[in-house]
VOFINU-850763 format. One line per field, with one value per atom (N, C-alpha, C, O, CB): residue number from 1; atom name; x, y, z. Coordinates in nm, 4 decimals, always signed. Each point is the difference from the previous one (the first is absolute). Glycine has a CB too. Layout:
<pts>
seq (NUM,...) .
atom (CA,...) .
X (X,...) .
Y (Y,...) .
Z (Z,...) .
</pts>
This chain:
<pts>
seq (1,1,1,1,1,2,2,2,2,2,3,3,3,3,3,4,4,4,4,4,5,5,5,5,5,6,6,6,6,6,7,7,7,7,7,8,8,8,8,8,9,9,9,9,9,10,10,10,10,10,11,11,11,11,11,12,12,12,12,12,13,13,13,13,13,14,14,14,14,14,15,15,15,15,15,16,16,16,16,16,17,17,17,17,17,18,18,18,18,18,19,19,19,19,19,20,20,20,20,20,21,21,21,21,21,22,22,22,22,22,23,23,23,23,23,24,24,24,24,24,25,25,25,25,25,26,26,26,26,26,27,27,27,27,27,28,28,28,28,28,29,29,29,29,29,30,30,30,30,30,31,31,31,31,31,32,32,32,32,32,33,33,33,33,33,34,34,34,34,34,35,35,35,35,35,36,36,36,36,36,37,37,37,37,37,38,38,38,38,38,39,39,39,39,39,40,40,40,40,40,41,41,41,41,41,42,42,42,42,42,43,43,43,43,43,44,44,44,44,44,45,45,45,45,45,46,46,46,46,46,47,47,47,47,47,48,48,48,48,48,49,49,49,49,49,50,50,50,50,50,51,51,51,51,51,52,52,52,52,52,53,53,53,53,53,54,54,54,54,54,55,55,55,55,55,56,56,56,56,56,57,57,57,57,57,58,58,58,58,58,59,59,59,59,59,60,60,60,60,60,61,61,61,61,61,62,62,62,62,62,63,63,63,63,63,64,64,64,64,64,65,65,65,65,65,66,66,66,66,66,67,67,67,67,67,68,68,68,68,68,69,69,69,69,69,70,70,70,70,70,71,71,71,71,71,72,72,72,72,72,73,73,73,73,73,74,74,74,74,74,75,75,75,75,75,76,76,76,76,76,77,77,77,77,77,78,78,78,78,78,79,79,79,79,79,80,80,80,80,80,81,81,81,81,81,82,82,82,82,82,83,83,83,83,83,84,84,84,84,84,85,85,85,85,85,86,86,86,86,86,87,87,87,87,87,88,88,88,88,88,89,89,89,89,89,90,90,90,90,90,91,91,91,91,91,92,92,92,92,92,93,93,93,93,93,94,94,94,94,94,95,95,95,95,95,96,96,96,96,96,97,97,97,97,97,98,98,98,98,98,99,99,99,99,99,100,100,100,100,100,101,101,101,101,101,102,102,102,102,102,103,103,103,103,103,104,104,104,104,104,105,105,105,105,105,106,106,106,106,106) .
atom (N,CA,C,O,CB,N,CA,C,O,CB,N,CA,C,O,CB,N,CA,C,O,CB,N,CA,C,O,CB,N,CA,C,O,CB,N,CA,C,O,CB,N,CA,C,O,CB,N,CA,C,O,CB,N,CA,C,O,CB,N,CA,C,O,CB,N,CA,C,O,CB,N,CA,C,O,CB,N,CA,C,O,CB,N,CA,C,O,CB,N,CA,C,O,CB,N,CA,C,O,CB,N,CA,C,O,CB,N,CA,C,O,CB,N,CA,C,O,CB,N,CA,C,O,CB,N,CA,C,O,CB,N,CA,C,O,CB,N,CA,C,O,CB,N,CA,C,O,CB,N,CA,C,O,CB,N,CA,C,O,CB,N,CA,C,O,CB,N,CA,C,O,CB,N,CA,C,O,CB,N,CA,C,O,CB,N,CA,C,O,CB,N,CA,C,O,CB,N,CA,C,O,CB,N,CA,C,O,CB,N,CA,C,O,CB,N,CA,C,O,CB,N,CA,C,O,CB,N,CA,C,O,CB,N,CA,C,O,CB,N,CA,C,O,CB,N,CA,C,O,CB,N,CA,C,O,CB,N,CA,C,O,CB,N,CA,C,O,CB,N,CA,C,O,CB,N,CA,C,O,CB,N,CA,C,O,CB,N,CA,C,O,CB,N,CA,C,O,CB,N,CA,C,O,CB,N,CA,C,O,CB,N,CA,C,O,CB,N,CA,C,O,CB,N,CA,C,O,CB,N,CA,C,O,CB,N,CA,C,O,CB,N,CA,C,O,CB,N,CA,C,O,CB,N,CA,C,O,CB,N,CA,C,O,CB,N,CA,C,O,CB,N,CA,C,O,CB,N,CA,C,O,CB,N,CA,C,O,CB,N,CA,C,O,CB,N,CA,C,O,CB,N,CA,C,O,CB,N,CA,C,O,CB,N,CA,C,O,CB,N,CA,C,O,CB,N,CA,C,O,CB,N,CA,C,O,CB,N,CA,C,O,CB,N,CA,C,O,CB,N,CA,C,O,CB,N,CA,C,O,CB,N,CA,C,O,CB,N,CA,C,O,CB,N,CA,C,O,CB,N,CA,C,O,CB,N,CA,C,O,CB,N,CA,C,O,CB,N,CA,C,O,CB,N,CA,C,O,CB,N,CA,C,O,CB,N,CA,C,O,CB,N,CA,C,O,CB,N,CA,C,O,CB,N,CA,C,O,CB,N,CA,C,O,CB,N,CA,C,O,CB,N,CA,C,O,CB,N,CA,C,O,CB,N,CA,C,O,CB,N,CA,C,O,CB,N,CA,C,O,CB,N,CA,C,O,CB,N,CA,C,O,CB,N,CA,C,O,CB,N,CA,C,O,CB,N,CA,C,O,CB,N,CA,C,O,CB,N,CA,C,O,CB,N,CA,C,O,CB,N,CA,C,O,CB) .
X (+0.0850,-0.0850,+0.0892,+0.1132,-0.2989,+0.1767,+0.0650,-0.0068,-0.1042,+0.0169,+0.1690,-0.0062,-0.0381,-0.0929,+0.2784,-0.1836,-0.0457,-0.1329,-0.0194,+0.2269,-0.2962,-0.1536,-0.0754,-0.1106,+0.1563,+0.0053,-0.0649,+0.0351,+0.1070,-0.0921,-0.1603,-0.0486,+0.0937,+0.0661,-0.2772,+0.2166,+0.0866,-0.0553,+0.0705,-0.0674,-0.0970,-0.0629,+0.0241,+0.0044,-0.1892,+0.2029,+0.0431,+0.1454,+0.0137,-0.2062,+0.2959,+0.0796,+0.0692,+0.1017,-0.1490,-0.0090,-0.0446,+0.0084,+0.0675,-0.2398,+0.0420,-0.0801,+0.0883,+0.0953,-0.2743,+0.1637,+0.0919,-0.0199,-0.1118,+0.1787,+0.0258,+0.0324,-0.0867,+0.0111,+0.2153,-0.3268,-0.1310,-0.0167,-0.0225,-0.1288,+0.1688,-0.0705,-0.1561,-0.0343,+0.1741,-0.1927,-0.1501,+0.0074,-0.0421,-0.0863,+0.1643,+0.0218,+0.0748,-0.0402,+0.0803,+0.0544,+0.0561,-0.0713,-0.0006,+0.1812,-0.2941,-0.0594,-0.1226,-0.0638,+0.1249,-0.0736,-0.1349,+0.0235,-0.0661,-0.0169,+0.2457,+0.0836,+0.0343,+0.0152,+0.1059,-0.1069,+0.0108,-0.1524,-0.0101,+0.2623,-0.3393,-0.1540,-0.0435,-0.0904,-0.0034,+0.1804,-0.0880,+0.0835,-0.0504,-0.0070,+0.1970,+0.0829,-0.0288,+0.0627,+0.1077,-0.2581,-0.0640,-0.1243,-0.0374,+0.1463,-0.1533,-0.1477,-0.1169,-0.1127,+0.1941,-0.0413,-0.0738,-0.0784,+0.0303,+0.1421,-0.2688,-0.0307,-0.1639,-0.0682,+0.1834,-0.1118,-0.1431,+0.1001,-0.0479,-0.1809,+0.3425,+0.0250,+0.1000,+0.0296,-0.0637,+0.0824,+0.0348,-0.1190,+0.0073,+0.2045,-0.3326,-0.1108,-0.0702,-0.0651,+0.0043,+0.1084,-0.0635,+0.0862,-0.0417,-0.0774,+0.2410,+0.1103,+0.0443,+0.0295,+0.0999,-0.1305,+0.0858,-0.1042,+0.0426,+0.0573,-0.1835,-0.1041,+0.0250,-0.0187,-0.1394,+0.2012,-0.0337,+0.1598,+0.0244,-0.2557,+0.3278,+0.1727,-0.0354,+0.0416,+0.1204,-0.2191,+0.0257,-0.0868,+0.0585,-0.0535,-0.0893,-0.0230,+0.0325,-0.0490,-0.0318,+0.1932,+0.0571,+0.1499,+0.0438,-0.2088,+0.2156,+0.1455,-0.0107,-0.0874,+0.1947,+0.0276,+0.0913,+0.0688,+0.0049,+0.0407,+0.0146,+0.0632,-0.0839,-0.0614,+0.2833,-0.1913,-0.1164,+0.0174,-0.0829,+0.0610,+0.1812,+0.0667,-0.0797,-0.0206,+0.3083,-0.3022,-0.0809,-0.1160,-0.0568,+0.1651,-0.1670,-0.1760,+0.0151,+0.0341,-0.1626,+0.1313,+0.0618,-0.0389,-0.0892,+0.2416,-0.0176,+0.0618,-0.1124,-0.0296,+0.2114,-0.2469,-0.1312,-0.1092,-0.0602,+0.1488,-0.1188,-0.1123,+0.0544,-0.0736,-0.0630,+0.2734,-0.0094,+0.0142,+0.0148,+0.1411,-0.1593,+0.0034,-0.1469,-0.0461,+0.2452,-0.2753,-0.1450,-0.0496,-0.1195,+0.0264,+0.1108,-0.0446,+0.0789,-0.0141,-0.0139,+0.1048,+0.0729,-0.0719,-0.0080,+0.2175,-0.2907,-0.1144,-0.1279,-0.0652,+0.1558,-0.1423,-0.0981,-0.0511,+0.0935,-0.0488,-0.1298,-0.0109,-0.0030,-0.0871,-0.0344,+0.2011,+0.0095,-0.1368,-0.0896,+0.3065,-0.2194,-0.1318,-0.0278,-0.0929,+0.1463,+0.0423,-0.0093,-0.0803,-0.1226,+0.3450,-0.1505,-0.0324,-0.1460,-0.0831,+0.3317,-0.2877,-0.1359,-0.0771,-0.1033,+0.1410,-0.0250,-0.0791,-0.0310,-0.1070,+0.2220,-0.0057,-0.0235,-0.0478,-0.0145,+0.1608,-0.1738,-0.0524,-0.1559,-0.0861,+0.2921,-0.2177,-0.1491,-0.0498,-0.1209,+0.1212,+0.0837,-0.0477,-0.0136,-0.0711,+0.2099,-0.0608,-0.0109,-0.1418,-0.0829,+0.3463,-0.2957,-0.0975,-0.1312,-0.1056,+0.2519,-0.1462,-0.1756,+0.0411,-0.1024,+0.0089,+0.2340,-0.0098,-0.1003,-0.0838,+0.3560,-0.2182,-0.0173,-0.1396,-0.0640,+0.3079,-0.2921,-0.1427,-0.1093,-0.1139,+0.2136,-0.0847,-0.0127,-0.0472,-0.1049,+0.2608,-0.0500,+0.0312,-0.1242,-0.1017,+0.4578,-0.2994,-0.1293,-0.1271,-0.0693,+0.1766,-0.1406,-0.1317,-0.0792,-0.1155,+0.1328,+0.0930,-0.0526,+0.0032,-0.1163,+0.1825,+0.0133,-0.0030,-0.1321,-0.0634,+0.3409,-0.3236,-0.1086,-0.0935,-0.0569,+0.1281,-0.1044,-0.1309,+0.0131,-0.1072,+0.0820,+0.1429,+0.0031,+0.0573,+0.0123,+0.0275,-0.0216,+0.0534,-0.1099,-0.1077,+0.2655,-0.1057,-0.1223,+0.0981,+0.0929,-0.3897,+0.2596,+0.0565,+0.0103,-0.0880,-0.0382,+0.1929,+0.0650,-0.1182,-0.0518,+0.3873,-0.3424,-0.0919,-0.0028,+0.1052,-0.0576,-0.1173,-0.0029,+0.0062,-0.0365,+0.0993,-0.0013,-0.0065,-0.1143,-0.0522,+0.2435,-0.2477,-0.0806,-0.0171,+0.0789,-0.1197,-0.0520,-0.0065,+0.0561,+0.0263,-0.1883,+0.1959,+0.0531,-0.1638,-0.1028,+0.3446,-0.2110,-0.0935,-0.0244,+0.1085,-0.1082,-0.0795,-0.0568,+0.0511,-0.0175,-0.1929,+0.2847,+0.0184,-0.1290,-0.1167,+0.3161,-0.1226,-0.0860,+0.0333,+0.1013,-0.1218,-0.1401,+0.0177,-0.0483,-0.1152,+0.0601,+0.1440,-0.0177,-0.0706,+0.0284,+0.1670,-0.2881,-0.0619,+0.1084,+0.0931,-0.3666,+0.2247,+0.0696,-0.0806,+0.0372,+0.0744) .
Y (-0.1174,+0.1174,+0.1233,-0.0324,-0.0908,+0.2369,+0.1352,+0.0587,+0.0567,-0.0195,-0.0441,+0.0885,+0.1141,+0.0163,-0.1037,+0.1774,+0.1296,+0.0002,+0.1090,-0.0521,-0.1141,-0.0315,-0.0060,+0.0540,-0.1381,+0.0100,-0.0612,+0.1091,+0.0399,-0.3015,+0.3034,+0.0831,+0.0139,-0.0941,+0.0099,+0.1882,+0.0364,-0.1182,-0.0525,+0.3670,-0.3275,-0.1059,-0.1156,-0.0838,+0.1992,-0.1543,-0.1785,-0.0419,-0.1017,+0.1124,+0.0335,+0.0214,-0.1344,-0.0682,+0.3787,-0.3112,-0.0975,-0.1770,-0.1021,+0.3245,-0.1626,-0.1535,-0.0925,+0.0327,+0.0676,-0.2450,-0.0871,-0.0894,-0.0460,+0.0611,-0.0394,-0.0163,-0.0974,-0.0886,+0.1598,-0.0857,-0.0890,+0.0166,+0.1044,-0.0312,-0.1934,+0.0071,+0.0816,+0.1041,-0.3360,+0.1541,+0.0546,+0.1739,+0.1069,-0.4377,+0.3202,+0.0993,+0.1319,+0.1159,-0.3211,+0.1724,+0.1323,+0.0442,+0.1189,-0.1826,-0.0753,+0.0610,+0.1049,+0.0860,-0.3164,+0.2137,+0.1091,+0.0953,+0.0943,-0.1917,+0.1023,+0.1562,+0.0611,+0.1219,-0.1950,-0.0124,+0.0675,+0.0332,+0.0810,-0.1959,+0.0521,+0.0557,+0.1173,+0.0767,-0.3160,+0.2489,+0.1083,+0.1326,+0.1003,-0.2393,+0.0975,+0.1160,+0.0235,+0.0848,-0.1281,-0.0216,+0.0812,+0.0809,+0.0626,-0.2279,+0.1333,+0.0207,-0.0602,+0.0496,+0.1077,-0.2885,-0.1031,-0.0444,-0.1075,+0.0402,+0.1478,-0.0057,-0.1599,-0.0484,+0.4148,-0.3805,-0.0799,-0.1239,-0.1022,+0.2585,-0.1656,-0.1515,-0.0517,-0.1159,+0.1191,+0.1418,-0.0620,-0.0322,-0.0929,+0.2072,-0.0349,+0.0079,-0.1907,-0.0639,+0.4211,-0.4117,-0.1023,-0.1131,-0.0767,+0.1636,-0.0757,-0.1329,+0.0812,-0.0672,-0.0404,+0.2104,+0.0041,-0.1118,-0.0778,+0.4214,-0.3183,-0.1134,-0.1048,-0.0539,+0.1444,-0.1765,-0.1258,-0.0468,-0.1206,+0.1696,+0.0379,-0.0038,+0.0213,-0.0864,+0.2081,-0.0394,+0.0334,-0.1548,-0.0377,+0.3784,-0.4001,-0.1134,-0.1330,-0.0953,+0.2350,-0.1379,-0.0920,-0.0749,-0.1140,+0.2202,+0.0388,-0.0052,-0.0877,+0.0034,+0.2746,-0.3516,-0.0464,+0.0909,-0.0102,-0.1604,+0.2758,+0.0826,+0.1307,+0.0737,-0.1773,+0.1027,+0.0993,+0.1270,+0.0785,-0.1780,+0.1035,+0.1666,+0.1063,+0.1095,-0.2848,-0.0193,+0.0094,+0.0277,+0.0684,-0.2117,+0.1021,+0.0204,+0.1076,+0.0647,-0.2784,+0.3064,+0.1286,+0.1128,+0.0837,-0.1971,+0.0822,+0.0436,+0.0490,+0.1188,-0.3037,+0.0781,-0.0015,+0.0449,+0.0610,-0.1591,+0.0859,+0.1085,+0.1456,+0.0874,-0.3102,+0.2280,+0.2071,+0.0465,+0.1205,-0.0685,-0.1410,+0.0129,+0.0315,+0.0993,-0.2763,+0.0820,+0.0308,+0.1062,+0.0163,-0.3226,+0.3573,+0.0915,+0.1182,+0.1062,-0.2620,+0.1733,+0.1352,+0.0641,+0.1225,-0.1928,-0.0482,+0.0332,+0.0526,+0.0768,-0.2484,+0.1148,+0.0968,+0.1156,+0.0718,-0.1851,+0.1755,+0.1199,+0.1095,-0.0165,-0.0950,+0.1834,+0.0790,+0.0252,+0.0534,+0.0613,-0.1514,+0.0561,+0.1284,+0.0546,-0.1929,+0.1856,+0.1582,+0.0274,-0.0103,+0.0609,-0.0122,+0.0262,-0.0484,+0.0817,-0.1247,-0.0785,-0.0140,+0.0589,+0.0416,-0.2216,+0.2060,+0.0602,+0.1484,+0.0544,-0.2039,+0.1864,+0.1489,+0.0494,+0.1162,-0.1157,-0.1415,-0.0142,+0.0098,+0.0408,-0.1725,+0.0860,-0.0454,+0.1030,+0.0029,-0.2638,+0.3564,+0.0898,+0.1463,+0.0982,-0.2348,+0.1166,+0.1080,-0.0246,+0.0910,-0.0962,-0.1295,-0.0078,+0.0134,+0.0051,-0.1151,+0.1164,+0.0153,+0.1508,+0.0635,-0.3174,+0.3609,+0.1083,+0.0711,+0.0899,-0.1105,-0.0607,+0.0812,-0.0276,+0.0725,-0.0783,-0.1141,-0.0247,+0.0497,-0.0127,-0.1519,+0.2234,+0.0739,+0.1691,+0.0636,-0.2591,+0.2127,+0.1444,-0.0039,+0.0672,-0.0415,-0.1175,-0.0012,+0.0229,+0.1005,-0.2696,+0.0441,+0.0504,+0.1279,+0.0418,-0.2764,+0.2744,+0.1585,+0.0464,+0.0220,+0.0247,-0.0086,+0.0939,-0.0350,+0.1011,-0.0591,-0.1593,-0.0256,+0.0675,+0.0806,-0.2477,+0.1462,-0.0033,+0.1408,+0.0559,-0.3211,+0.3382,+0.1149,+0.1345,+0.1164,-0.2798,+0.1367,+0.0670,+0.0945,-0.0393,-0.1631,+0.3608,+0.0289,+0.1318,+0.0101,-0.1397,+0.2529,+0.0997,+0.1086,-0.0086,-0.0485,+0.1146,+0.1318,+0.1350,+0.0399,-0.1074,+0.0973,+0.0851,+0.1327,+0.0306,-0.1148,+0.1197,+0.0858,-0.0038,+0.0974,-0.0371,-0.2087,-0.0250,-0.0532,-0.0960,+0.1008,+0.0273,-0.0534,-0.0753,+0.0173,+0.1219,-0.2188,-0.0853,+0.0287,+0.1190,-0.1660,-0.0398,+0.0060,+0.0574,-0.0659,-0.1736,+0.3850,-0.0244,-0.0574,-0.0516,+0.1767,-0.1513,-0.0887,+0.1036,+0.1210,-0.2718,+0.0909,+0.0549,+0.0455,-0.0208,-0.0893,+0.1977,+0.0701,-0.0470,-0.0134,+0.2122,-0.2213,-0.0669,+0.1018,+0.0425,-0.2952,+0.2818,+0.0948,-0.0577,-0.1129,+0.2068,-0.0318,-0.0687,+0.0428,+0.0792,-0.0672,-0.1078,+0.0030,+0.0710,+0.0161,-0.2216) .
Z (+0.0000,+0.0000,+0.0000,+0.0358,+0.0863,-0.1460,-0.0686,+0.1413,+0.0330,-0.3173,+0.3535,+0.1660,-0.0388,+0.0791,+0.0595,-0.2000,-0.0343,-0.0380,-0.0539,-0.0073,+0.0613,+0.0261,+0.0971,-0.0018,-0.1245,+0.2406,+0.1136,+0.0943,+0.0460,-0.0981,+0.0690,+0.1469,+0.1054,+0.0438,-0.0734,+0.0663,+0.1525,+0.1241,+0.0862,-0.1428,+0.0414,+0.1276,-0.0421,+0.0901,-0.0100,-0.1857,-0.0579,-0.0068,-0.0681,-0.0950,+0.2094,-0.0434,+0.1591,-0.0130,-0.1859,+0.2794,+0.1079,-0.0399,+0.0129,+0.0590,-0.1315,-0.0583,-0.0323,-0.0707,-0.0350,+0.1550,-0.0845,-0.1182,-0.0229,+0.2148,-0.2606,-0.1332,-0.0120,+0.0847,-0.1153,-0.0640,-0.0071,-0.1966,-0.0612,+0.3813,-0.3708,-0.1290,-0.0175,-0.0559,+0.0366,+0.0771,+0.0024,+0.1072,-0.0441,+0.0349,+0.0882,+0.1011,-0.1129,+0.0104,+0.2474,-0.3468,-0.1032,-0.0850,-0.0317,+0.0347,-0.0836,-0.1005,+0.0916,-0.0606,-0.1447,+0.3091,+0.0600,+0.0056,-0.0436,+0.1589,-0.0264,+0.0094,-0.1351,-0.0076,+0.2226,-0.3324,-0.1089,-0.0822,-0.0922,+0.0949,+0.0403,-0.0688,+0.0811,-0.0330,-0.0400,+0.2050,+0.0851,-0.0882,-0.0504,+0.3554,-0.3012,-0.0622,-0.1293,-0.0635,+0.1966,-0.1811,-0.1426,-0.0440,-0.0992,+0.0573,+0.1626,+0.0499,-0.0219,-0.0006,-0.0033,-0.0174,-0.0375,+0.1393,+0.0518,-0.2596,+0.2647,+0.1286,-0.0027,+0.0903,-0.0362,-0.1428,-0.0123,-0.0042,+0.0490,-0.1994,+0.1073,+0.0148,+0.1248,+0.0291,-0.2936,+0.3381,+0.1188,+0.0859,+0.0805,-0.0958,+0.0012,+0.0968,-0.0300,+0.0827,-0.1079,-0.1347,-0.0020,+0.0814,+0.0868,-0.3064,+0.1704,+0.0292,+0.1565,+0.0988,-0.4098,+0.3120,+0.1628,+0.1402,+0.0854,-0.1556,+0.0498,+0.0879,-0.0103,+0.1091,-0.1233,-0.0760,-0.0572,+0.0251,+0.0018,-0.1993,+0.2148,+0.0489,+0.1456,+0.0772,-0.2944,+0.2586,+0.1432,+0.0730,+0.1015,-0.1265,-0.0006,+0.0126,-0.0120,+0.0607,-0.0744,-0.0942,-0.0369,+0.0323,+0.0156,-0.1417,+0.1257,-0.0057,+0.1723,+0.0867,-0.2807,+0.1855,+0.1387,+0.0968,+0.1226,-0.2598,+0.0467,+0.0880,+0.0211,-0.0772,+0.0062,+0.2618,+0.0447,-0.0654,-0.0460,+0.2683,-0.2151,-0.0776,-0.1805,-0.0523,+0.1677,-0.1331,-0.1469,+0.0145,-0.0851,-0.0140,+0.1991,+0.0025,+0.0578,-0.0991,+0.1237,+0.0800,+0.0275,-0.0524,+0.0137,+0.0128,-0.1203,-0.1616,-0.0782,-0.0129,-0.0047,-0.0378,-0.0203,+0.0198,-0.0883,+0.0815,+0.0803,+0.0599,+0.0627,+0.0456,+0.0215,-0.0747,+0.0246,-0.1462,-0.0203,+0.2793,-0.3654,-0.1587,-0.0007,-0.0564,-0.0444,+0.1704,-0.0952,+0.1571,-0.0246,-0.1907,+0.3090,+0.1051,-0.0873,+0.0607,+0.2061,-0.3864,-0.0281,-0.0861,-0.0088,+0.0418,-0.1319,-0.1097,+0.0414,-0.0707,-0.0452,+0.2755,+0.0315,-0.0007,+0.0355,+0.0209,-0.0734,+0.0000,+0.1717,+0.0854,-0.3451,+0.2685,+0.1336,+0.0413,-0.0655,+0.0133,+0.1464,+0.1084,-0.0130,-0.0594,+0.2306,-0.1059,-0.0067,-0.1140,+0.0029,+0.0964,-0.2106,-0.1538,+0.0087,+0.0396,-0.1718,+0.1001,-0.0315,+0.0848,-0.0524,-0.0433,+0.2410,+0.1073,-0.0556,-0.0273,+0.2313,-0.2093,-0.0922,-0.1297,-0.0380,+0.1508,-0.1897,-0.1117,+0.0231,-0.0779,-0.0053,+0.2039,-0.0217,+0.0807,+0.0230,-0.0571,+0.0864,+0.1049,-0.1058,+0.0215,+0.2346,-0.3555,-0.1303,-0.0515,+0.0032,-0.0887,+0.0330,-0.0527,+0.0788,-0.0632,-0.0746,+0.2823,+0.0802,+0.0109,+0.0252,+0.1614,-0.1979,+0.0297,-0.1756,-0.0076,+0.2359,-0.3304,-0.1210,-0.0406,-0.0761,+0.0011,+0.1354,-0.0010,+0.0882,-0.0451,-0.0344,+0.2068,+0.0704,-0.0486,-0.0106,+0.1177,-0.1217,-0.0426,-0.1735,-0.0177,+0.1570,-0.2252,-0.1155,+0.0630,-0.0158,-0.1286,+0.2355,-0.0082,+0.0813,-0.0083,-0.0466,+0.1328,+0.0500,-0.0948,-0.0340,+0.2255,-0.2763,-0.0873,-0.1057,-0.0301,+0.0705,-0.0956,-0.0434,+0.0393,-0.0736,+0.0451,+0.1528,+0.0833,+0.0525,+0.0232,+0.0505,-0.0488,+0.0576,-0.1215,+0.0380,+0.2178,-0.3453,-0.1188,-0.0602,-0.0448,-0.0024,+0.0540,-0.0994,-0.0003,+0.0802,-0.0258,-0.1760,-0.0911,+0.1460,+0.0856,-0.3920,+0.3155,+0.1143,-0.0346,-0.1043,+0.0806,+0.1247,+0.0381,-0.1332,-0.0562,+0.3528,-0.3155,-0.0943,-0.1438,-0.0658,+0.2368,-0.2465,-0.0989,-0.0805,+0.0567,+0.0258,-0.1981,-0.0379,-0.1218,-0.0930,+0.2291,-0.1442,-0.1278,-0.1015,-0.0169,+0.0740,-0.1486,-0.1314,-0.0940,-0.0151,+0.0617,-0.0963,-0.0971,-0.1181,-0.0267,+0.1258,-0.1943,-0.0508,-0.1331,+0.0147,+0.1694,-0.3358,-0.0886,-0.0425,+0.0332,-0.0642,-0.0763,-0.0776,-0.1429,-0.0686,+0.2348,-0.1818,-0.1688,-0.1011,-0.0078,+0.0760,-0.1344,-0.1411,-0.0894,-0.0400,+0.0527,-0.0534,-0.1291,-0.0978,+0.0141,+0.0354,-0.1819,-0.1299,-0.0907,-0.1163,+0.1519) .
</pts>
């Protein structure tokens, strides 16, 4: 494997056929196929170091807590805020209607 690939945190891990090709799919960003085979290694493998290994590979692909918490806290703020403005929305004091053109005859 190309040491100049593999993650600051893998750099640990021990030397595993199956265990390199994950560290090298994670380092490509091939995140759907460590998320498939890292389970199925972290279960399998003999050595505990490997199963480990393994699962802080597929715990790295997760998505941050944080982040989604704030994702979803954006979206009840922006949905929120819509429907006041729906329900509470109307033209500023003093302005008035659009009038209605004027049609020229021919």
């Amino acid at each position: 494997m190309d040491e100049r690939r593999i993650p600051a945190f893998a750099t640990e891990f021990p030397r595993n056929i199956e265990l390199d090709a994950l560290v090298d799919a994670f380092a490509r960003g091939d995140y759907a196929h460590v998320r498939a085979e890292g389970p199925r290694l972290a279960g399998s493998a003999d050595d505990a170091a490997v199963r480990d290994a393994a699962r802080t590979l597929v715990d790295r692909t997760k998505p941050d807590r944080l982040a989604v918490g704030l994702l979803v806290v954006t979206g009840v703020l922006l949905a929120v805020m819509t429907g006041y403005w729906v329900v509470n929305g109307k033209a500023p004091p003093g302005s008035a209607p659009p009038r209605p053109g004027v049609e020229h005859p021919r």
